[in-house]
Predicted model as a PDB file, atoms N, CA, C, CB and O in Angstrom, pLDDT in the B-factor column:
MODEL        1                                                                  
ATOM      1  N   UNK A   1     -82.188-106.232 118.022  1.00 88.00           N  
ATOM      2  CA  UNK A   1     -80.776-106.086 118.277  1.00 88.00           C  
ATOM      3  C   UNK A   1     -80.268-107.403 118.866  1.00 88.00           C  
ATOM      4  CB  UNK A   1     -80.494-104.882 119.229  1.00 88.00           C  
ATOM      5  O   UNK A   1     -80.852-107.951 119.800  1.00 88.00           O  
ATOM      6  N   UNK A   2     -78.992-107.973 118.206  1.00 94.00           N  
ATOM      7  CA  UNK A   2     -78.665-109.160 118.998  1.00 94.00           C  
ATOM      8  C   UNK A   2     -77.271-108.768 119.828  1.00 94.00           C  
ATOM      9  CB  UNK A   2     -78.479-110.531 117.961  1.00 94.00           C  
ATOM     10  O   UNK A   2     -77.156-107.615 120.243  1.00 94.00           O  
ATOM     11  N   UNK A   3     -76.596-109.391 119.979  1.00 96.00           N  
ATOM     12  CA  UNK A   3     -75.507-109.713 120.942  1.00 96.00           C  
ATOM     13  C   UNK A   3     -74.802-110.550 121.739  1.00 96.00           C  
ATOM     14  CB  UNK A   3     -75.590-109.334 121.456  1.00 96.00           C  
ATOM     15  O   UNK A   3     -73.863-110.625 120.946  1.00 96.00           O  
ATOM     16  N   UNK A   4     -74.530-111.096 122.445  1.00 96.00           N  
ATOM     17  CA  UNK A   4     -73.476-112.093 123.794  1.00 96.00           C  
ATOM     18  C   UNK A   4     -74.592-111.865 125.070  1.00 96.00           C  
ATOM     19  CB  UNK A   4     -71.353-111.121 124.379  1.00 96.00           C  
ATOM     20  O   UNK A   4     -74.996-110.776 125.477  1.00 96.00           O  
ATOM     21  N   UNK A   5     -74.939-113.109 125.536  1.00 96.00           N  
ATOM     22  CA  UNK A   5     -75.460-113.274 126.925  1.00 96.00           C  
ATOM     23  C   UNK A   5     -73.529-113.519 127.281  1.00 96.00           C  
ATOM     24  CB  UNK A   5     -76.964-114.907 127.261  1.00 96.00           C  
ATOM     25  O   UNK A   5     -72.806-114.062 126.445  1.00 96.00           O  
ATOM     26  N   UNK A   6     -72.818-112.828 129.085  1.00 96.00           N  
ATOM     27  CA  UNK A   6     -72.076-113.366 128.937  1.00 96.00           C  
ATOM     28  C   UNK A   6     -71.942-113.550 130.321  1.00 96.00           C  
ATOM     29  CB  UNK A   6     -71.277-112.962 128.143  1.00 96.00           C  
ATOM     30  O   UNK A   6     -71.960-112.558 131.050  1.00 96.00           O  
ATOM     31  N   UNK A   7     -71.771-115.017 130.932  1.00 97.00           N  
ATOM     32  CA  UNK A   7     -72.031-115.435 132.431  1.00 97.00           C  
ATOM     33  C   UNK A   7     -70.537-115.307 133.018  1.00 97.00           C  
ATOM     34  CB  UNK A   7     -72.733-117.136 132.622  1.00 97.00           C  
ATOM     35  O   UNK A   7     -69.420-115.085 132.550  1.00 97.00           O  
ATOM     36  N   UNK A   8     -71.089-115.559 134.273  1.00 97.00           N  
ATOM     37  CA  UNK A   8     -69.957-115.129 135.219  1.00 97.00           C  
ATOM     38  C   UNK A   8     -68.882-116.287 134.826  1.00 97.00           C  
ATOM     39  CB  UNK A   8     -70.435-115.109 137.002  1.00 97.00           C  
ATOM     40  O   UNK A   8     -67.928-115.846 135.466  1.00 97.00           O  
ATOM     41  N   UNK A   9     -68.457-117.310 134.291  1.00 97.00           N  
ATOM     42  CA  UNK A   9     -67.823-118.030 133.688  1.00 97.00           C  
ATOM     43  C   UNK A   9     -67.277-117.888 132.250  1.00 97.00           C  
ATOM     44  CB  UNK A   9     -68.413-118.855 133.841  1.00 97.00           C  
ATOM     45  O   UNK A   9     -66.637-118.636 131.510  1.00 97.00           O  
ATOM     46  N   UNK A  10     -67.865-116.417 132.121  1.00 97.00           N  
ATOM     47  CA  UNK A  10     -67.235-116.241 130.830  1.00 97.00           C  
ATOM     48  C   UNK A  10     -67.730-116.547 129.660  1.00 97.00           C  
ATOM     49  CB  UNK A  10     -66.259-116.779 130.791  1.00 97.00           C  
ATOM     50  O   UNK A  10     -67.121-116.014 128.732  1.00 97.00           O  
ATOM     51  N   UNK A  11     -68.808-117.357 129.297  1.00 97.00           N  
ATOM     52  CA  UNK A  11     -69.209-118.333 128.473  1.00 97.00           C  
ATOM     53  C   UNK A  11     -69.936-117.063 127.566  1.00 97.00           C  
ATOM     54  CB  UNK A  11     -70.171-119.712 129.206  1.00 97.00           C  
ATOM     55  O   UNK A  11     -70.278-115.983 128.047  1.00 97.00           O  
ATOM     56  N   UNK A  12     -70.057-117.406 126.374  1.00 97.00           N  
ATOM     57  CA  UNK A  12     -70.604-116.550 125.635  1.00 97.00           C  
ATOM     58  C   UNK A  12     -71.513-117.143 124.476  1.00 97.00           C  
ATOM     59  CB  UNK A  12     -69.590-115.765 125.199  1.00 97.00           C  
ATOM     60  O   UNK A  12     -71.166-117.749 123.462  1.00 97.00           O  
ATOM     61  N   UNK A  13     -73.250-116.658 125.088  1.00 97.00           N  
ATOM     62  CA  UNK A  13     -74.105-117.580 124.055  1.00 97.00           C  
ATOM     63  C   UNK A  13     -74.816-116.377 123.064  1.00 97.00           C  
ATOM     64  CB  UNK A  13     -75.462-118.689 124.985  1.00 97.00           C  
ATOM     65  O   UNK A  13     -74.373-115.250 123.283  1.00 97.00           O  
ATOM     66  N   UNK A  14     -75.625-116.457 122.244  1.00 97.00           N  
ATOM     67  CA  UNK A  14     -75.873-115.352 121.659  1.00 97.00           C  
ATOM     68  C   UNK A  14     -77.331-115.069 122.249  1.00 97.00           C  
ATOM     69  CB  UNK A  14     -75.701-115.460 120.109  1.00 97.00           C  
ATOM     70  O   UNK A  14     -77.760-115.901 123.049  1.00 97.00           O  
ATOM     71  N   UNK A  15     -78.201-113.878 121.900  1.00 96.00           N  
ATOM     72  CA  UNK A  15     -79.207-113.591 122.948  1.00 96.00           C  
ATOM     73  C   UNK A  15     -79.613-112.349 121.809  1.00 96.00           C  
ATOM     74  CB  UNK A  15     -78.609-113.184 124.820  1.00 96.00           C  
ATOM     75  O   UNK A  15     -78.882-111.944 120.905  1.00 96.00           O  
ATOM     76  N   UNK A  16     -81.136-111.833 122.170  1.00 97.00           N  
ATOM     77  CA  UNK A  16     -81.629-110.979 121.672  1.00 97.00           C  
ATOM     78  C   UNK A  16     -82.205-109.615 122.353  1.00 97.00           C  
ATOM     79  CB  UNK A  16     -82.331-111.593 121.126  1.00 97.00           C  
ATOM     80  O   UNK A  16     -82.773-109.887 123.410  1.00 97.00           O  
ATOM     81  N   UNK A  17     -82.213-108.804 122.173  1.00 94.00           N  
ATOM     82  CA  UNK A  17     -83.069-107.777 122.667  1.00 94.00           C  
ATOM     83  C   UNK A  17     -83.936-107.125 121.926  1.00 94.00           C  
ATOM     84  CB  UNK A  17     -82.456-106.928 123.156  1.00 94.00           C  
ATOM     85  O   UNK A  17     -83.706-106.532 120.872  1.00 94.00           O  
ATOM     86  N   UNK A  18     -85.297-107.277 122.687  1.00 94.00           N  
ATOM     87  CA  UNK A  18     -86.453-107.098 122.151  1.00 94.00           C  
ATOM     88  C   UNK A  18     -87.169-105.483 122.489  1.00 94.00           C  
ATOM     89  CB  UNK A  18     -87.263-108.320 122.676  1.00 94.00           C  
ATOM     90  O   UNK A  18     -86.778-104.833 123.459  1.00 94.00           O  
ATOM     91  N   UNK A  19     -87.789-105.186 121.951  1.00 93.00           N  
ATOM     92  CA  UNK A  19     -88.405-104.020 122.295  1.00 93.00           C  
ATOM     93  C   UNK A  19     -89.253-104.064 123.431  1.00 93.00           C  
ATOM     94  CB  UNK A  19     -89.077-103.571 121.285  1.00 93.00           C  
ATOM     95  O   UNK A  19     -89.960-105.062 123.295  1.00 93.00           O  
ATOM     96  N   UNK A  20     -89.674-103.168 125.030  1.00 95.00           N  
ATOM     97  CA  UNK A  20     -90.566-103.203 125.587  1.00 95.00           C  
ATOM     98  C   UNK A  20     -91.743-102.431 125.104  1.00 95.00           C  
ATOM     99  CB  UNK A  20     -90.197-103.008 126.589  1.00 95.00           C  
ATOM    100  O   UNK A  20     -91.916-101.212 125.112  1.00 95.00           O  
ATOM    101  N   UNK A  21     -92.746-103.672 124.557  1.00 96.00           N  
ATOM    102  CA  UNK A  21     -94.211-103.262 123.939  1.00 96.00           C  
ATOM    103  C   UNK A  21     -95.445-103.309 124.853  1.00 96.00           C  
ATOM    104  CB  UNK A  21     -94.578-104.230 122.758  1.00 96.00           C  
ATOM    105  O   UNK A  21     -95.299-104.120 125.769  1.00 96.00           O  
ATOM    106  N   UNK A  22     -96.575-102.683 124.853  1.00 95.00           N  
ATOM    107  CA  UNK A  22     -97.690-102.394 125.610  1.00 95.00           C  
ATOM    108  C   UNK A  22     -98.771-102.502 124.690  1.00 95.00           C  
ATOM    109  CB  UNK A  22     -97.631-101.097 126.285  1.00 95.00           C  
ATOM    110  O   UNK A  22     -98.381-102.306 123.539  1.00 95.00           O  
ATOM    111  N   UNK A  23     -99.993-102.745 124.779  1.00 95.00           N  
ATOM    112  CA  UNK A  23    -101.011-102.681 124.149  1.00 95.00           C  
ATOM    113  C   UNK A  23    -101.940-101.078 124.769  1.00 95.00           C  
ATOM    114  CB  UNK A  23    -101.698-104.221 124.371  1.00 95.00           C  
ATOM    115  O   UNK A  23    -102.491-100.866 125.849  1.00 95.00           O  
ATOM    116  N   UNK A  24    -101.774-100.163 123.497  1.00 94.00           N  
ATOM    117  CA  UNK A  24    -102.459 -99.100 124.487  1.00 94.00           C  
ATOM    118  C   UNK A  24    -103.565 -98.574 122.848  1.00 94.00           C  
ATOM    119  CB  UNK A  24    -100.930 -97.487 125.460  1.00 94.00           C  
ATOM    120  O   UNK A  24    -103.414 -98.409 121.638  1.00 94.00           O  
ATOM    121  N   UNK A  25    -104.838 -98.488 124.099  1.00 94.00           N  
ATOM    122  CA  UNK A  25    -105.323 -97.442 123.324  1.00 94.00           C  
ATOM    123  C   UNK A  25    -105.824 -95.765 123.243  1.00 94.00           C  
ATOM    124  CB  UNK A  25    -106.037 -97.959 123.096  1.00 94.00           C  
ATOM    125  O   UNK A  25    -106.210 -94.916 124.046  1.00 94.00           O  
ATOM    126  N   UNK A  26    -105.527 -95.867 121.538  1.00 93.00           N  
ATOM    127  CA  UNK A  26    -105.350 -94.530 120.960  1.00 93.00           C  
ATOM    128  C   UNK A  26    -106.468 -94.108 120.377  1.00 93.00           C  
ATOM    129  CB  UNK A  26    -104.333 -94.435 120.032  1.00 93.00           C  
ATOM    130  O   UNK A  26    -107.428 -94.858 120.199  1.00 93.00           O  
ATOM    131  N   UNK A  27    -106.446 -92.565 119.939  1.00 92.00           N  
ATOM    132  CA  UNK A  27    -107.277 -91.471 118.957  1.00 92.00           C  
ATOM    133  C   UNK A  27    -106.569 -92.027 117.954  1.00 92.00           C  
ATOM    134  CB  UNK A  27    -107.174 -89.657 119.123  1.00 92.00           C  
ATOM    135  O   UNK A  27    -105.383 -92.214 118.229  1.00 92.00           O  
ATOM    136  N   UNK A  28    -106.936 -92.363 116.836  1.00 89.00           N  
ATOM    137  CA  UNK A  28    -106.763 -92.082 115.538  1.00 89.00           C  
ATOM    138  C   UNK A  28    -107.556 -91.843 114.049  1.00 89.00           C  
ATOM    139  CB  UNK A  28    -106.173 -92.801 115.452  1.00 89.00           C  
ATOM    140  O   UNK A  28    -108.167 -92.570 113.266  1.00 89.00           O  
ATOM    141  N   UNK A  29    -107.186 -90.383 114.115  1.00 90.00           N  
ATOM    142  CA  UNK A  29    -108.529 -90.195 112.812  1.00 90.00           C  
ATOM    143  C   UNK A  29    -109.884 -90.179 113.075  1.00 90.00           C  
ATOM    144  CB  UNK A  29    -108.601 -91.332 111.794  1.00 90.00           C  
ATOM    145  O   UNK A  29    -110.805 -90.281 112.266  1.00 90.00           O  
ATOM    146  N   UNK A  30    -109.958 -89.959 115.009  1.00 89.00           N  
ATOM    147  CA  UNK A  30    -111.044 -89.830 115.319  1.00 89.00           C  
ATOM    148  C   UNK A  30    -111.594 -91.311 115.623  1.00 89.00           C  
ATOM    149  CB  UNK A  30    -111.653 -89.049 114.352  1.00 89.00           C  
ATOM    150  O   UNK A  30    -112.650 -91.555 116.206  1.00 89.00           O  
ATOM    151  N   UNK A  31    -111.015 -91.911 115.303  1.00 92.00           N  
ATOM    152  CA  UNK A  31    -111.666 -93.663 116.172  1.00 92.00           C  
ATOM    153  C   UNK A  31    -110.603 -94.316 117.081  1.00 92.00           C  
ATOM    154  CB  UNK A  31    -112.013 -95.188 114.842  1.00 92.00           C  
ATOM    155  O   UNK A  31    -109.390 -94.399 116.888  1.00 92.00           O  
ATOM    156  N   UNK A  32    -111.308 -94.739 118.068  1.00 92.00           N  
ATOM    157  CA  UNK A  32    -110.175 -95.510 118.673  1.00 92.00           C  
ATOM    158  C   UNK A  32    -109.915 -96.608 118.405  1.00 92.00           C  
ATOM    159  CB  UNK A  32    -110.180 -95.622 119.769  1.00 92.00           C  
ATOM    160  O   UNK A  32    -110.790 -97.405 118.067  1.00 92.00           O  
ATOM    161  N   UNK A  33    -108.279 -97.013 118.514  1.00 93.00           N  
ATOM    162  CA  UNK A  33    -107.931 -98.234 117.980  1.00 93.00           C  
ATOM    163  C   UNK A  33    -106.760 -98.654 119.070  1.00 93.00           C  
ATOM    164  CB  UNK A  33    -107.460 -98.114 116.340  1.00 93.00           C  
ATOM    165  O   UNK A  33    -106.161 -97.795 119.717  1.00 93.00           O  
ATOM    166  N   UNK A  34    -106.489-100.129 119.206  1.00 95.00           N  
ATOM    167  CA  UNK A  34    -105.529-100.435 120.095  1.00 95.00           C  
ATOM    168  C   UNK A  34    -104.210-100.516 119.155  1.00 95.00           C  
ATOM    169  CB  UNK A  34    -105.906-101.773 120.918  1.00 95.00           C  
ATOM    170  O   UNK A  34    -104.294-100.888 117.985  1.00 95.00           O  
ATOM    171  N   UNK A  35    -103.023-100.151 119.742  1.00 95.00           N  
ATOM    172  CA  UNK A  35    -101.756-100.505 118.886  1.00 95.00           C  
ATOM    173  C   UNK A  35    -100.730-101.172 119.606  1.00 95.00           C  
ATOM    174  CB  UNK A  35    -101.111 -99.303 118.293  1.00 95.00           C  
ATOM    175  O   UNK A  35    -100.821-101.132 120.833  1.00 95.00           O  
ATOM    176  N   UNK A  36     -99.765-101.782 119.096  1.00 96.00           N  
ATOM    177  CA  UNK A  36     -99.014-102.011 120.074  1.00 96.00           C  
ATOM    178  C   UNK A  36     -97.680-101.177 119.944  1.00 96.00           C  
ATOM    179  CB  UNK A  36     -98.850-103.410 120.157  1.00 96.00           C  
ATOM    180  O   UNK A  36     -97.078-101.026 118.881  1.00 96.00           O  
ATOM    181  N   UNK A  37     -97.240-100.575 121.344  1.00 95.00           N  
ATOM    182  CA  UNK A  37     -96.220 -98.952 121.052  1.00 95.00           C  
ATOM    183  C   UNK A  37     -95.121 -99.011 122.381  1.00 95.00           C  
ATOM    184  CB  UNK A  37     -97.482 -97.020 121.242  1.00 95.00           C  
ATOM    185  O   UNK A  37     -95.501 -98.995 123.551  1.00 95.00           O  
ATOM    186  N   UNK A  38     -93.909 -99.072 122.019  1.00 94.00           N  
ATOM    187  CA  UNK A  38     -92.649 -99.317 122.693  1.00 94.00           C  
ATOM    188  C   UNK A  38     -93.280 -98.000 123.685  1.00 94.00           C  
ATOM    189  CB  UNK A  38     -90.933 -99.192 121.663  1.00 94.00           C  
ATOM    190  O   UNK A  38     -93.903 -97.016 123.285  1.00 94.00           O  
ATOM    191  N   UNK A  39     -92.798 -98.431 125.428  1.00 93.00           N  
ATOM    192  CA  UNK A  39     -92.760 -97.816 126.479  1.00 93.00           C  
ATOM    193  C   UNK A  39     -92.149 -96.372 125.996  1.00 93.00           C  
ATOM    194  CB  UNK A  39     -92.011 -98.632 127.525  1.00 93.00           C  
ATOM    195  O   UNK A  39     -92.600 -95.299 126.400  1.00 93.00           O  
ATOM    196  N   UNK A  40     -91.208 -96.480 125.200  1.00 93.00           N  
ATOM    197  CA  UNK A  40     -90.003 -95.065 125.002  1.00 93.00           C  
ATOM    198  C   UNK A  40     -90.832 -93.932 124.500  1.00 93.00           C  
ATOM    199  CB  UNK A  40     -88.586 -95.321 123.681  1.00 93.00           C  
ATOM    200  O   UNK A  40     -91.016 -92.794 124.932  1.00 93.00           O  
ATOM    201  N   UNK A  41     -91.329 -94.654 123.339  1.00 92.00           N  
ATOM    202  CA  UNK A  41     -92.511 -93.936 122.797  1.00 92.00           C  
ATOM    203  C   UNK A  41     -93.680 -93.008 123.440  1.00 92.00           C  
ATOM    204  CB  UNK A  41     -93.113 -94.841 122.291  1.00 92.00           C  
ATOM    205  O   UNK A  41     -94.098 -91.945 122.983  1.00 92.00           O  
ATOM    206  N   UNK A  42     -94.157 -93.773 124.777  1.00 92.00           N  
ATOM    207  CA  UNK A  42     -95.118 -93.593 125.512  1.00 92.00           C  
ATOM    208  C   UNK A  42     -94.532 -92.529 126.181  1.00 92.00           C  
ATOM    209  CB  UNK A  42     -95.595 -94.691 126.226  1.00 92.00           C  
ATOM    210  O   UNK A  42     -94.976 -91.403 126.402  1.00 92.00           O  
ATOM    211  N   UNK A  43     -93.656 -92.953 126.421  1.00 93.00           N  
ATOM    212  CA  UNK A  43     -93.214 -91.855 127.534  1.00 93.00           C  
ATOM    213  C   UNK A  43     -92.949 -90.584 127.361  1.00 93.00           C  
ATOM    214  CB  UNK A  43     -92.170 -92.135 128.102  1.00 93.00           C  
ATOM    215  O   UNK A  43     -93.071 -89.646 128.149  1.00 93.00           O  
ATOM    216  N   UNK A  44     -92.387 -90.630 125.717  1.00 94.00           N  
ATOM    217  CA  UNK A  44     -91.659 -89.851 125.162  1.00 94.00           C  
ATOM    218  C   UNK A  44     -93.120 -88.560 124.096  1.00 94.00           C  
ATOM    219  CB  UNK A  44     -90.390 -91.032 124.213  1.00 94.00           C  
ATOM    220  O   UNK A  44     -93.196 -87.574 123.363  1.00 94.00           O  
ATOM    221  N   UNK A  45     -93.831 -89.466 124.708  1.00 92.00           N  
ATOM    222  CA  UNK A  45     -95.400 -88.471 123.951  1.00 92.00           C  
ATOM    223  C   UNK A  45     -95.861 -88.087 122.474  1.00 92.00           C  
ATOM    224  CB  UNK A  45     -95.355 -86.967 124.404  1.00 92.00           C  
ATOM    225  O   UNK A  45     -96.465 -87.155 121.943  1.00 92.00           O  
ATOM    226  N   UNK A  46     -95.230 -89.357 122.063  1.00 92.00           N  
ATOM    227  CA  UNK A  46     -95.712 -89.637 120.340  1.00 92.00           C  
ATOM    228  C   UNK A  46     -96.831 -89.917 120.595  1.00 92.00           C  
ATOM    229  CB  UNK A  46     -95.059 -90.838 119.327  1.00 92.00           C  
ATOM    230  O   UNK A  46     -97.663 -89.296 119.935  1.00 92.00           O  
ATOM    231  N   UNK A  47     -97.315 -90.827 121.514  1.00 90.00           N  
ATOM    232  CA  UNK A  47     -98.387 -91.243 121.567  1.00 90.00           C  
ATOM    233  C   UNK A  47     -99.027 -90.958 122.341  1.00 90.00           C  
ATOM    234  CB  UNK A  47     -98.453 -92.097 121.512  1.00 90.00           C  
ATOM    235  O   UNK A  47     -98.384 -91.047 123.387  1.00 90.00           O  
ATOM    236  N   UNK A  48    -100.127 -90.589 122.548  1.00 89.00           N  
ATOM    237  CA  UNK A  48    -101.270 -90.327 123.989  1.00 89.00           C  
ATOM    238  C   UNK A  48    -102.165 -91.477 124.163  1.00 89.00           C  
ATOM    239  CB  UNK A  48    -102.427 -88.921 123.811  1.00 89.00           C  
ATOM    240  O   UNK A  48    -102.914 -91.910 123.287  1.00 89.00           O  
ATOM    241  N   UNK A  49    -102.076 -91.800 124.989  1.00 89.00           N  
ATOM    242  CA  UNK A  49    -103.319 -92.951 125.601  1.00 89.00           C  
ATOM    243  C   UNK A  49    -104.519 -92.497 126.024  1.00 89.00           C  
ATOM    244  CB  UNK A  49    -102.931 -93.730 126.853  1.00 89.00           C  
ATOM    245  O   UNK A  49    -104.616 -91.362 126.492  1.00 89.00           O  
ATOM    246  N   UNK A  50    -105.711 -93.429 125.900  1.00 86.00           N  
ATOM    247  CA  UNK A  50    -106.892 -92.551 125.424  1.00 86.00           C  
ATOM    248  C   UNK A  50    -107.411 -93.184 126.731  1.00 86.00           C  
ATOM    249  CB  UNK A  50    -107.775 -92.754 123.746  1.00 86.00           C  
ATOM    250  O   UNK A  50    -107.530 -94.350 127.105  1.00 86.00           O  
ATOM    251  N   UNK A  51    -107.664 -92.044 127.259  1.00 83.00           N  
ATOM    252  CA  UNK A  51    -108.526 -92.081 129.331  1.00 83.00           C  
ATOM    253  C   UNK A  51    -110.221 -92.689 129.311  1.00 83.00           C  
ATOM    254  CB  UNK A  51    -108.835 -89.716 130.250  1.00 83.00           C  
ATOM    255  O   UNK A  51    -111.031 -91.936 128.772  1.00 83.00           O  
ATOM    256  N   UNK A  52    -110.601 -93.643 129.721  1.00 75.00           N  
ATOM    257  CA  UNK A  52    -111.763 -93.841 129.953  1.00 75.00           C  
ATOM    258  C   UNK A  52    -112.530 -93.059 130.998  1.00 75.00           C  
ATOM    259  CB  UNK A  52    -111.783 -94.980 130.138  1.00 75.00           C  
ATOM    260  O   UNK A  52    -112.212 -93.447 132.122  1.00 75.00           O  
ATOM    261  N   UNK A  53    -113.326 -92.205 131.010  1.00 72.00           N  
ATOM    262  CA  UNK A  53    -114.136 -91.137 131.826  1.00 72.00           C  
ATOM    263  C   UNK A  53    -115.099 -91.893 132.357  1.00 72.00           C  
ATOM    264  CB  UNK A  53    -114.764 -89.914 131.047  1.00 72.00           C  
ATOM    265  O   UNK A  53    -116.028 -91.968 131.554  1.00 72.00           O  
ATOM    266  N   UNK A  54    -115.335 -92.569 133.472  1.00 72.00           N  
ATOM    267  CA  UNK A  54    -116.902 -92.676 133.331  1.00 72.00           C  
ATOM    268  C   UNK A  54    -117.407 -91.584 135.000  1.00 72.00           C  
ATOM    269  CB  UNK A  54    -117.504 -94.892 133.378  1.00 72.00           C  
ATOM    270  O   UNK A  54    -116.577 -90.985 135.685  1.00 72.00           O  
ATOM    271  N   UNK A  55    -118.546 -91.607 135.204  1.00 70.00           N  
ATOM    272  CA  UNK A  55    -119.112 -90.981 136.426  1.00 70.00           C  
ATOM    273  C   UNK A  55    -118.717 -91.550 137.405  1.00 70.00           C  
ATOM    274  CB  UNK A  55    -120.410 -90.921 136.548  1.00 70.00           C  
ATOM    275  O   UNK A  55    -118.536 -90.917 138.445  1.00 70.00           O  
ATOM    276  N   UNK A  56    -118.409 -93.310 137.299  1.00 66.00           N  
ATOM    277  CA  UNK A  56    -118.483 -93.694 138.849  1.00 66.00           C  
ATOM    278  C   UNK A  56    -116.589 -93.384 139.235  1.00 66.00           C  
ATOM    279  CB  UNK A  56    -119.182 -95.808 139.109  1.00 66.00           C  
ATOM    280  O   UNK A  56    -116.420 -93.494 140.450  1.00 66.00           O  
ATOM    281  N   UNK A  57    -115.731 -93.166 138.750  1.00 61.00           N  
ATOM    282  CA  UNK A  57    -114.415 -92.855 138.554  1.00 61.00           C  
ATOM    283  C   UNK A  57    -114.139 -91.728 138.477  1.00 61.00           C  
ATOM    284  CB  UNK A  57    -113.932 -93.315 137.670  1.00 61.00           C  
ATOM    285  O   UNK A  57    -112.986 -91.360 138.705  1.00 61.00           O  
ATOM    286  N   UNK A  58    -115.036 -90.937 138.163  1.00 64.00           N  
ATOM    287  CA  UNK A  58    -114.658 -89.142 137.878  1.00 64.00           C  
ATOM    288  C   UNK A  58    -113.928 -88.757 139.353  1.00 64.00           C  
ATOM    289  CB  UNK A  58    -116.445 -87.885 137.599  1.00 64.00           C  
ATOM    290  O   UNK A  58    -112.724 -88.549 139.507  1.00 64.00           O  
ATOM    291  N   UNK A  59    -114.645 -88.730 140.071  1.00 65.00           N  
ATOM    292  CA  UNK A  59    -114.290 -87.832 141.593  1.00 65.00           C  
ATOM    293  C   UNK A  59    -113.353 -89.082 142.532  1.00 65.00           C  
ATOM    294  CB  UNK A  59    -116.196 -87.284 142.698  1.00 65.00           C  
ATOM    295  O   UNK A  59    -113.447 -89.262 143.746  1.00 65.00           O  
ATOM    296  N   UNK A  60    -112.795 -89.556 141.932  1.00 64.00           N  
ATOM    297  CA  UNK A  60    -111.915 -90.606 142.823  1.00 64.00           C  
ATOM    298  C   UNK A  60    -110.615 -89.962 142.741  1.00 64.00           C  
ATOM    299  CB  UNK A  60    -111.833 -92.269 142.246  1.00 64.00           C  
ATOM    300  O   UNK A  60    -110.158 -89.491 141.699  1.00 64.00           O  
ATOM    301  N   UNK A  61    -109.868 -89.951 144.188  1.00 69.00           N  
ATOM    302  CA  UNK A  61    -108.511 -89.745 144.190  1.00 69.00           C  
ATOM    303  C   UNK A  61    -107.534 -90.627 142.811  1.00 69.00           C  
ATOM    304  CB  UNK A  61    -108.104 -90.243 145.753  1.00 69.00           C  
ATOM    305  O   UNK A  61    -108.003 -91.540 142.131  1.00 69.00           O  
ATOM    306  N   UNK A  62    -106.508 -90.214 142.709  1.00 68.00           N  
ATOM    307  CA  UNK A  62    -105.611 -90.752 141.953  1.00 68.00           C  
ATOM    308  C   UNK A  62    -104.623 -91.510 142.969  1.00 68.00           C  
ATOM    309  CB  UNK A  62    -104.983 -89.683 141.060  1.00 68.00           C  
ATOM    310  O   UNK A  62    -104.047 -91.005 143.932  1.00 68.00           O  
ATOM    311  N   UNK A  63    -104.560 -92.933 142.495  1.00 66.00           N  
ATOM    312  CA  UNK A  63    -104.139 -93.901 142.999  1.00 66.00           C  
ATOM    313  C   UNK A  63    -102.537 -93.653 142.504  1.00 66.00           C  
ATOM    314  CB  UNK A  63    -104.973 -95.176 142.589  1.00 66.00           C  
ATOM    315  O   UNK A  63    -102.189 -93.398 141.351  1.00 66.00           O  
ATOM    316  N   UNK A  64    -101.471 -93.825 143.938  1.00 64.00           N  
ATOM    317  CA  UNK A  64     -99.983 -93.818 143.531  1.00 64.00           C  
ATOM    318  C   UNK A  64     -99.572 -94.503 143.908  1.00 64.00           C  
ATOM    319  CB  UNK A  64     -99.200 -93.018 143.692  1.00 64.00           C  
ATOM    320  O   UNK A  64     -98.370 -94.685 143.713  1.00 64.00           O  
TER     321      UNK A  64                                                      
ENDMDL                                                                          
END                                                                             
């Protein structure tokens, strides 16, 4: 998407807006693969991010 950066002087340059992307990985088809997937997406639960389990992390509080 483009548009006007436009400063407190009024000035008007042109400017872009980009998507906010993440590198997350996913299940797919049964293998995991990394993709890269807009935050909206994430949030929005098209996508699930795939949890690393191990033993030494299992019984640890969740960090906020």
């Amino acid at each position: 998407m483009s548009g006007n950066k436009v400063s407190k002087s009024y000035n008007h340059t042109r400017r872009t807006w980009r998507p906010n992307l993440l590198k997350v990985k996913t299940e797919i088809g049964g293998t995991t693969a990394t993709i890269n997937v807009c935050t909206r997406c994430l949030r929005s639960g098209f996508v699930t991010k795939k949890i690393n389990v191990t033993p030494a992390n299992a019984g640890a509080p969740k960090a906020n």
